[in-house]
C-alpha positions as CSV (number, residue, x, y, z in Angstrom):
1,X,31.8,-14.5,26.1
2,X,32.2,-14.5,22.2
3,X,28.2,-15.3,21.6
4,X,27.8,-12.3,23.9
5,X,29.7,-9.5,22.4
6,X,28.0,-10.9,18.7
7,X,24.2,-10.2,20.3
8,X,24.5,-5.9,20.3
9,X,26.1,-6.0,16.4
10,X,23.1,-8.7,15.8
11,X,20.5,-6.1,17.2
12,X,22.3,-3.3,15.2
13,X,22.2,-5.3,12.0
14,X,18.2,-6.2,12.9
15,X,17.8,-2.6,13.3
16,X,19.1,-0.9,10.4
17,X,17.2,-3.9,8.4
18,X,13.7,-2.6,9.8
19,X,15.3,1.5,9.3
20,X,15.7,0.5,5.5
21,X,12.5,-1.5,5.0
22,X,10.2,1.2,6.7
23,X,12.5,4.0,4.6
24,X,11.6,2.1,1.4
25,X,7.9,1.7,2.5
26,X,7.8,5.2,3.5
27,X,8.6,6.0,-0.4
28,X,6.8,3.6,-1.6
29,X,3.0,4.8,-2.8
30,X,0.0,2.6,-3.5
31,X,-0.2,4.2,-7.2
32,X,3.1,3.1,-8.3
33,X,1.5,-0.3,-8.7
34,X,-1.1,0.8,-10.9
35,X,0.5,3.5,-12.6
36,X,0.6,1.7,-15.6
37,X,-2.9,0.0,-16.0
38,X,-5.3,1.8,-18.0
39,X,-8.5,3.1,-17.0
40,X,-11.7,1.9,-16.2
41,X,-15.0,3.1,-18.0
42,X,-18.3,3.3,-16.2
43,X,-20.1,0.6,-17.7
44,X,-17.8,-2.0,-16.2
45,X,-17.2,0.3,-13.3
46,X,-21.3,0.8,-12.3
47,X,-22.4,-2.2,-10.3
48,X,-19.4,-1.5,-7.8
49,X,-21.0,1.3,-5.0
50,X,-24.6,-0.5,-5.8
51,X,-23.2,-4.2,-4.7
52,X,-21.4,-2.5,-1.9
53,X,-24.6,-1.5,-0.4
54,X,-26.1,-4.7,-0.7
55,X,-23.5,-6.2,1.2
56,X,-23.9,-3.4,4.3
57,X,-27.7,-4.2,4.0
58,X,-26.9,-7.4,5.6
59,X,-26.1,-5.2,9.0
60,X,-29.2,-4.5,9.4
61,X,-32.4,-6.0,10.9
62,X,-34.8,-4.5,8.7
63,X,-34.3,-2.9,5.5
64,X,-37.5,-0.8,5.6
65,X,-36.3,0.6,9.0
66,X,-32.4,1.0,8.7
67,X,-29.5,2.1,10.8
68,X,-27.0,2.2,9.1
69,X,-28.2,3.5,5.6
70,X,-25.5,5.6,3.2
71,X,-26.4,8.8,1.9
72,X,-29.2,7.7,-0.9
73,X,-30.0,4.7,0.9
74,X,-29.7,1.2,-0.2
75,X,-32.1,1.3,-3.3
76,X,-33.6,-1.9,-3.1
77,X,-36.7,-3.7,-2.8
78,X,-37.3,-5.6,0.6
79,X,-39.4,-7.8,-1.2
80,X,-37.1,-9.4,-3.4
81,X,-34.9,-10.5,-0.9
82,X,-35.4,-13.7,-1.0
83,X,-33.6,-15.2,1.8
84,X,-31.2,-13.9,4.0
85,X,-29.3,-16.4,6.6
86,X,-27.0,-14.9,9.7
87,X,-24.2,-17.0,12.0
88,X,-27.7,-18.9,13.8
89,X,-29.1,-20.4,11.2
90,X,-26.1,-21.2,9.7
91,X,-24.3,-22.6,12.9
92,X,-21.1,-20.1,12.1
93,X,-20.4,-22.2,8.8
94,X,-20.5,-18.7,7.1
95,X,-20.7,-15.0,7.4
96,X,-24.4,-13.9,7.1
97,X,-25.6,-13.5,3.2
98,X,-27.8,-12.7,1.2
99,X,-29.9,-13.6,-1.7
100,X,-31.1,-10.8,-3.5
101,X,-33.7,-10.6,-7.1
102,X,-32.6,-7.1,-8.4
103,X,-35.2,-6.7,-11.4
104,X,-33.8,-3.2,-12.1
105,X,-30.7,-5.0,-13.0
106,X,-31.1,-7.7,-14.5
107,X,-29.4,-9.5,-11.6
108,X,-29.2,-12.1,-9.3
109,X,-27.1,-11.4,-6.3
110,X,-25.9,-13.6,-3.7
111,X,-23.7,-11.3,-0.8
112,X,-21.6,-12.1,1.9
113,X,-20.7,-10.2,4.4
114,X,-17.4,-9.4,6.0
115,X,-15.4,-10.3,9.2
116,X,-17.6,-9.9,13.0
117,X,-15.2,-9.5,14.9
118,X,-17.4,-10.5,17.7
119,X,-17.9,-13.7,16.6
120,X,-15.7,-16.4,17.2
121,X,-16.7,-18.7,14.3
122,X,-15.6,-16.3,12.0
123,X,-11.8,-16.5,13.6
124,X,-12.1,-19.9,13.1
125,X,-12.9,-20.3,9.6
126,X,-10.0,-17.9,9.0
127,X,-7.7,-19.9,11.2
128,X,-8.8,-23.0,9.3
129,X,-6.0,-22.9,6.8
130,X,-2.2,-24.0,6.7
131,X,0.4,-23.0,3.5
132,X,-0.8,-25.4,1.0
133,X,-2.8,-27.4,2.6
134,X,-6.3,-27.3,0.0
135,X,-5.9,-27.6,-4.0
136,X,-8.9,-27.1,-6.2
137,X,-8.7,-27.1,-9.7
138,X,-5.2,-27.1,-10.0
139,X,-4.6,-24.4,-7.9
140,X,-4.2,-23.4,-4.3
141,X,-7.4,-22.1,-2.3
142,X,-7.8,-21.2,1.5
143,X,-8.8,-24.2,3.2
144,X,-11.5,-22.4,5.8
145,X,-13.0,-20.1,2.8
146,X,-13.4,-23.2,0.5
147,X,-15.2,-25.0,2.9
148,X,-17.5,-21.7,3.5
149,X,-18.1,-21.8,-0.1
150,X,-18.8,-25.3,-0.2
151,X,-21.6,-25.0,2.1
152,X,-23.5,-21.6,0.7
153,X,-23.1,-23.8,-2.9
154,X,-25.0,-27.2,-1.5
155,X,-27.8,-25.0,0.5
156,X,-28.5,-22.8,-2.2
157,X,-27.5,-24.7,-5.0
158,X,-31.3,-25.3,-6.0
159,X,-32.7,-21.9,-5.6
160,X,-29.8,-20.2,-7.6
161,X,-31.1,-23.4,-10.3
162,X,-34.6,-22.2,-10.5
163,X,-33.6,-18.6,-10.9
164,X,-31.4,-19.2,-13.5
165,X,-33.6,-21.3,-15.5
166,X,-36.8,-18.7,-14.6
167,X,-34.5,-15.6,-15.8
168,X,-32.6,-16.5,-18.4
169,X,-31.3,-12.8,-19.2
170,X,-30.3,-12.4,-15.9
171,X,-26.6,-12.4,-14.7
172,X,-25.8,-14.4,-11.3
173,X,-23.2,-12.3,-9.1
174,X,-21.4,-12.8,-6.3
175,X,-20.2,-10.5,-4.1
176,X,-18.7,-9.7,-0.8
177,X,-16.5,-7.7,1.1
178,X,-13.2,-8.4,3.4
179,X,-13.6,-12.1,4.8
180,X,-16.9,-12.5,2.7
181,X,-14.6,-11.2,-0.5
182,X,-13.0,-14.6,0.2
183,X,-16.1,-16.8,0.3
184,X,-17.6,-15.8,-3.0
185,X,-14.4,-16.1,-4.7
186,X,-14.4,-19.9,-4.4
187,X,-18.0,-19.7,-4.6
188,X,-17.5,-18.4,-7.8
189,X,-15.0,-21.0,-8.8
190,X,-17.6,-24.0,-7.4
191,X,-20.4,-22.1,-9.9
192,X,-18.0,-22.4,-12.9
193,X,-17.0,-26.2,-12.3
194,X,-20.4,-27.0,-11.4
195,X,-22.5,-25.3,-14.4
196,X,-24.2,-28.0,-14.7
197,X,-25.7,-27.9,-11.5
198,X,-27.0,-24.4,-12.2
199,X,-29.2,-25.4,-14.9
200,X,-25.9,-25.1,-17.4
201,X,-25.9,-21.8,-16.9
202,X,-23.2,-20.0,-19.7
203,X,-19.6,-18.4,-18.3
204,X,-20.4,-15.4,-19.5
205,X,-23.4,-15.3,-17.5
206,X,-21.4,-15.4,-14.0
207,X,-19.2,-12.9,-12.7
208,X,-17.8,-11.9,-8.8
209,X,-17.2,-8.6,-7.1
210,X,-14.7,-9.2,-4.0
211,X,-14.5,-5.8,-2.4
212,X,-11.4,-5.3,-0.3
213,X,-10.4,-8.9,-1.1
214,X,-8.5,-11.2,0.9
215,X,-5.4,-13.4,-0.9
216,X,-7.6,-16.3,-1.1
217,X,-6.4,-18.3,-4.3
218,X,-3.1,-19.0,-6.3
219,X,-1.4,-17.1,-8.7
220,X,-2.6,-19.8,-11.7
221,X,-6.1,-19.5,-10.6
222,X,-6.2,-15.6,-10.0
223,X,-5.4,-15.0,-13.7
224,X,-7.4,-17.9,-15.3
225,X,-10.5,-16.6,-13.8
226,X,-9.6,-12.6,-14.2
227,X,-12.4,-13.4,-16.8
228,X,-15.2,-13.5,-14.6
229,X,-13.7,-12.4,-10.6
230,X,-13.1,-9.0,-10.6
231,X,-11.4,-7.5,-7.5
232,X,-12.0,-3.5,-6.0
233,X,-9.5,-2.5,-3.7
234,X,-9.5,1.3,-2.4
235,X,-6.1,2.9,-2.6
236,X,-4.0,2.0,0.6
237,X,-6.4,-1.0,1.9
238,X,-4.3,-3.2,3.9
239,X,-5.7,-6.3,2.9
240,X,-5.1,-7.2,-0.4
241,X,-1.1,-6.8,0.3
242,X,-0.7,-8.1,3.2
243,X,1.5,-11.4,2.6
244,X,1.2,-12.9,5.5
245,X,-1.3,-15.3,6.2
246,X,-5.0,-14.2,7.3
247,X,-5.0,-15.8,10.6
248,X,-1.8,-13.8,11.0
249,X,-3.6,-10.6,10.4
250,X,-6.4,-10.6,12.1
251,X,-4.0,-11.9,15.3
252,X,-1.8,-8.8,15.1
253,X,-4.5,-5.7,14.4
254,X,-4.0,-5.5,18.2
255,X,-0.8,-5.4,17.7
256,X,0.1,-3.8,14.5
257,X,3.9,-3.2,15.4
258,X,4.1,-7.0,15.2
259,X,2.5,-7.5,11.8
260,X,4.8,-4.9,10.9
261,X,7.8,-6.9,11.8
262,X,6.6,-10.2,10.3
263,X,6.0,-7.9,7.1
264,X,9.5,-6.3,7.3
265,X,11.5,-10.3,8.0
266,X,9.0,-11.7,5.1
267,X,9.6,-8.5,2.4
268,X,13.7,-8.8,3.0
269,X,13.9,-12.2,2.8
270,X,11.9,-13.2,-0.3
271,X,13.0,-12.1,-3.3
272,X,9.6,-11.5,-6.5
273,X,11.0,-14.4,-8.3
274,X,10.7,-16.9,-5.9
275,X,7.0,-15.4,-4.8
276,X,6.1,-16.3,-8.4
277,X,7.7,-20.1,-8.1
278,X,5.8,-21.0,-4.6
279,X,2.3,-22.4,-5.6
280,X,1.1,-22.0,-2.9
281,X,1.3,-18.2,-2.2
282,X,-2.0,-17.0,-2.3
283,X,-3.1,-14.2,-3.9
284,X,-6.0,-11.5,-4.7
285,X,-8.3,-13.0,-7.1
286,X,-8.9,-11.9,-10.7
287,X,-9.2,-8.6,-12.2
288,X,-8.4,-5.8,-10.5
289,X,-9.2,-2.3,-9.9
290,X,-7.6,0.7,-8.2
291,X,-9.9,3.1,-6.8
292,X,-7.1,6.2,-6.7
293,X,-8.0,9.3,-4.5
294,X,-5.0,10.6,-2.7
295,X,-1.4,11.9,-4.2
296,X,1.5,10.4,-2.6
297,X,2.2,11.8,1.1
298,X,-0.8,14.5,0.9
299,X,-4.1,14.3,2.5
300,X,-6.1,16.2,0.0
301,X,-8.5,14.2,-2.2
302,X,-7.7,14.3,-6.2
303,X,-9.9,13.6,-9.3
304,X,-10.6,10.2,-8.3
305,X,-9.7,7.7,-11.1
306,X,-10.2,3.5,-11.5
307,X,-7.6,2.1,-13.1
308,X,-7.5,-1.9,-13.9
309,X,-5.2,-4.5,-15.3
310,X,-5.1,-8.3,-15.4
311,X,-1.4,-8.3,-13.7
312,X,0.3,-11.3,-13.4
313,X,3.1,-9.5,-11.4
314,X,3.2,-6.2,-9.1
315,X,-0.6,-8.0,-7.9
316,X,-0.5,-5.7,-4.7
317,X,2.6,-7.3,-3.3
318,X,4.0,-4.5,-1.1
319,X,1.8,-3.1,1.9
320,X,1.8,0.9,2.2
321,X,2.8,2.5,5.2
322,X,-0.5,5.2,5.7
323,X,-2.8,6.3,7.9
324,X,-5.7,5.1,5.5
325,X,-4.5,1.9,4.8
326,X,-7.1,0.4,7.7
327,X,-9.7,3.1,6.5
328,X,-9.9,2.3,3.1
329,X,-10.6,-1.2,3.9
330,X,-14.0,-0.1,5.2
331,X,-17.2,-1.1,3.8
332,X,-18.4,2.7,4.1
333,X,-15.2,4.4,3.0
334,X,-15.5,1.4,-0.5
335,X,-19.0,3.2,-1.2
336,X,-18.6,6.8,-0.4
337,X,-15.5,6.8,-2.2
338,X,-16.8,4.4,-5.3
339,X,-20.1,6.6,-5.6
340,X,-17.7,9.6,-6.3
341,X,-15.5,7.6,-8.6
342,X,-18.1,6.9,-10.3
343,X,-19.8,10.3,-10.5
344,X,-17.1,11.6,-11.9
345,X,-16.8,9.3,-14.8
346,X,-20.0,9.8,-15.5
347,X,-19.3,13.7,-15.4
348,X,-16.3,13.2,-17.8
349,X,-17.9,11.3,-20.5
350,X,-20.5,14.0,-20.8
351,X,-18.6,16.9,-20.8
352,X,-17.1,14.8,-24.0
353,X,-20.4,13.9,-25.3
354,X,-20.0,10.6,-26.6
355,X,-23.0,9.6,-28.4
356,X,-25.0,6.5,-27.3
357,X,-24.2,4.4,-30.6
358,X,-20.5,5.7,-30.2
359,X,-20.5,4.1,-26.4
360,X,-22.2,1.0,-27.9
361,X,-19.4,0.4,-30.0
362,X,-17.1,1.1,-27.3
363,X,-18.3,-1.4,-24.9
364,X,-18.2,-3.9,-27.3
365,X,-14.4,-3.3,-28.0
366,X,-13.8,-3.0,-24.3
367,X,-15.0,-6.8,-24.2
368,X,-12.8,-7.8,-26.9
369,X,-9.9,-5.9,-25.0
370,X,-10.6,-7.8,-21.8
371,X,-10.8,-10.6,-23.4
372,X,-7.5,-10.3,-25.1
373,X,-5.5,-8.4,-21.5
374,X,-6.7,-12.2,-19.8
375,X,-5.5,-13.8,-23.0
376,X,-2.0,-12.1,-22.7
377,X,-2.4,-12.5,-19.0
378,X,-2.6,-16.2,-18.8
379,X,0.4,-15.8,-21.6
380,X,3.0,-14.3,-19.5
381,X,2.4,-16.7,-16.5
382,X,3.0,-19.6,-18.6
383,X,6.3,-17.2,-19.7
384,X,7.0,-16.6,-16.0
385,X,7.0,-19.9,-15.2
386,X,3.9,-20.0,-12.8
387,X,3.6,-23.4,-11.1
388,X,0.6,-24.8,-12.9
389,X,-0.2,-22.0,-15.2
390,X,-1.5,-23.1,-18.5
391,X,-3.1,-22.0,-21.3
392,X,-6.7,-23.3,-21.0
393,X,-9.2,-24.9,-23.2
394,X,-11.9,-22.5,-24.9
395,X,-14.1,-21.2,-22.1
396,X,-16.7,-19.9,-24.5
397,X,-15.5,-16.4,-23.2
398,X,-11.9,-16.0,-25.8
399,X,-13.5,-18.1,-29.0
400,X,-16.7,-16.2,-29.0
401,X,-17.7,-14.9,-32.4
402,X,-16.8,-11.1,-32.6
């Protein structure tokens, strides 16, 4: 009788605990987390919307004849794709990707594409993971996209060699977007550790664009390699703050009152310091950037801004209750709202008229000032006490000669 009488106050007590969380949510706005990061400039801003097509090229059949093109079109060359590889060919090891020769850039880009949700390998290769259950490099890594990783590295290992070695003033990039965000990630971390297998390529040489990322790595390893992983989430994106684990997520988009709840009993419960003390929390890699379009609680588009920041704190950690928060994790929405971005930068820095030698200059410091935000970066996490954040031997990226 006793038990009983306790189960109505129990269900009040729940319910005032969800009323509060979903208050504070409601107040909560996606650019209080970046408010105090500074802004991005357009040279290390540019390859963004141009990589996003790339990666929604791999949706379609044929290039020459496409479907689903974006306003401008993808702006490549069908002839230097030089091998593209879908769920057949590669038995559902990995989402389709691409390897693409961009001479216009100076690039070499391997993309992966996001989450089918029509194919069941790709579930499984996101359900392939438990809470600490894969280490690599002193660090925690999603079991599922490290395996995915491992296998684009050993089939395309030797290719990636030979262009290397044939371009040497080219840079090697990987991107991808959503699930594929994931799988270059660690793709990126095999390149590092494995230079030599890439003809000894330099650091500086290989960088990663994860668009809409997924929490895919620890804390330790998200701000030691904020030096060559760069992450580009859109405003209210879902993804990157969702705390609970992927295979979670992708369960409860049919049901989004329940990842609501796991959200609301995970948020209450776990206080920021002890998030920082579990190594195995996983978290969205690298360097990140805010694409900001919307005020707080107003549909009306602003003066869209990027800011960035090599956080070791505040990484995303607080999902925002919107109606664009599953919008602006689409690939479309990431380029439509980048190319605008990234107009307008362009626009500003006329109307100021910096001259080309003054720019120049500017770029240089920016890579000294990156350079010193990861320094600082990988600073405060040994401060924090980050479970296996150190500081790390000369990269070739901090002691280079200014």
């Amino acid at each position: 009788m006793s038990v009983a009488c306790c189960i109505p106050f129990v269900e009040c007590v729940s319910c005032l605990a969800c009323v509060r969380w979903v208050w504070k949510k409601y107040l909560y706005t996606s650019g209080r987390e970046s408010e105090n990061w500074g802004l991005a400039t357009v040279t290390e801003f540019e390859p963004v919307p141009r990589l996003c097509k790339y990666i929604l090229s791999l949706y379609e059949d044929d290039i020459d004849n496409p479907v689903w093109s974006p306003p401008g079109g993808y702006a490549m060359n069908s002839d230097c794709i030089l091998l593209k590889k879908d769920h057949a060919i590669s038995n559902g090891r990995v989402s389709p990707y691409m390897l693409y020769l961009d001479h216009d850039n100076a690039d070499i880009v391997l993309a992966v594409r996001g989450l089918d949700l029509a194919k069941e390998s790709d579930f499984l290769l996101l359900l392939d993971n438990k809470l600490g259950q894969t280490t690599y490099d002193g660090g925690y890594v999603h079991n599922g996209l490290l395996k995915a990783a491992e296998y684009v590295f050993e089939e395309e290992c030797e290719i990636l060699r030979d262009l290397v070695q044939k371009y040497p003033n080219y840079t090697l990039t990987f991107t991808g977007h959503s699930l594929g965000s994931g799988v270059v990630t660690l793709l990126t971390l095999l390149a590092v550790k494995n230079r030599d297998k890439l003809g000894y390529i330099e650091r500086k040489r290989i960088r990663c664009f994860a668009i809409a990322p997924a929490r895919c790595i620890s804390l330790n390893l998200a701000v030691r390699y904020a030096d060559v992983i760069s992450s580009v989430v859109l405003q209210d994106d879902f993804l990157p703050r969702t705390t609970v684990a992927l295979e979670n997520v992708y369960k409860s988009l049919l049901c989004f009152p329940c990842l609501l709840c796991i959200m609301c009993v995970k948020d209450t419960c776990t206080l920021e310091e002890k998030m920082l003390q579990d190594p195995r929390r996983l978290y969205a890699p690298g360097r990140l950037y805010h694409i900001i379009i919307r005020k707080p609680f107003r549909c009306k588009k602003i003066s869209p801004i990027v800011r960035t920041a090599v956080p070791v704190d505040g990484r995303f950690e607080h999902i925002v209750l919107s109606c664009n928060l599953t919008k602006d994790h689409a690939l479309i929405c990431i380029i439509q709202e980048s190319e605008q971005v990234l107009d307008a930068m362009i626009e500003r820095e006329q109307i100021m008229g910096i001259p080309a030698e003054q720019r120049m200059e500017r770029q240089a410091s920016l890579q000294k000032e990156h350079r010193q935000e990861h320094r600082a970066a990988i600073e405060r996490a040994v401060a924090l006490d980050v479970p296996h954040a150190s500081y790390p031997p000369s990269y070739g990226t901090f002691e280079e000669v200014e």
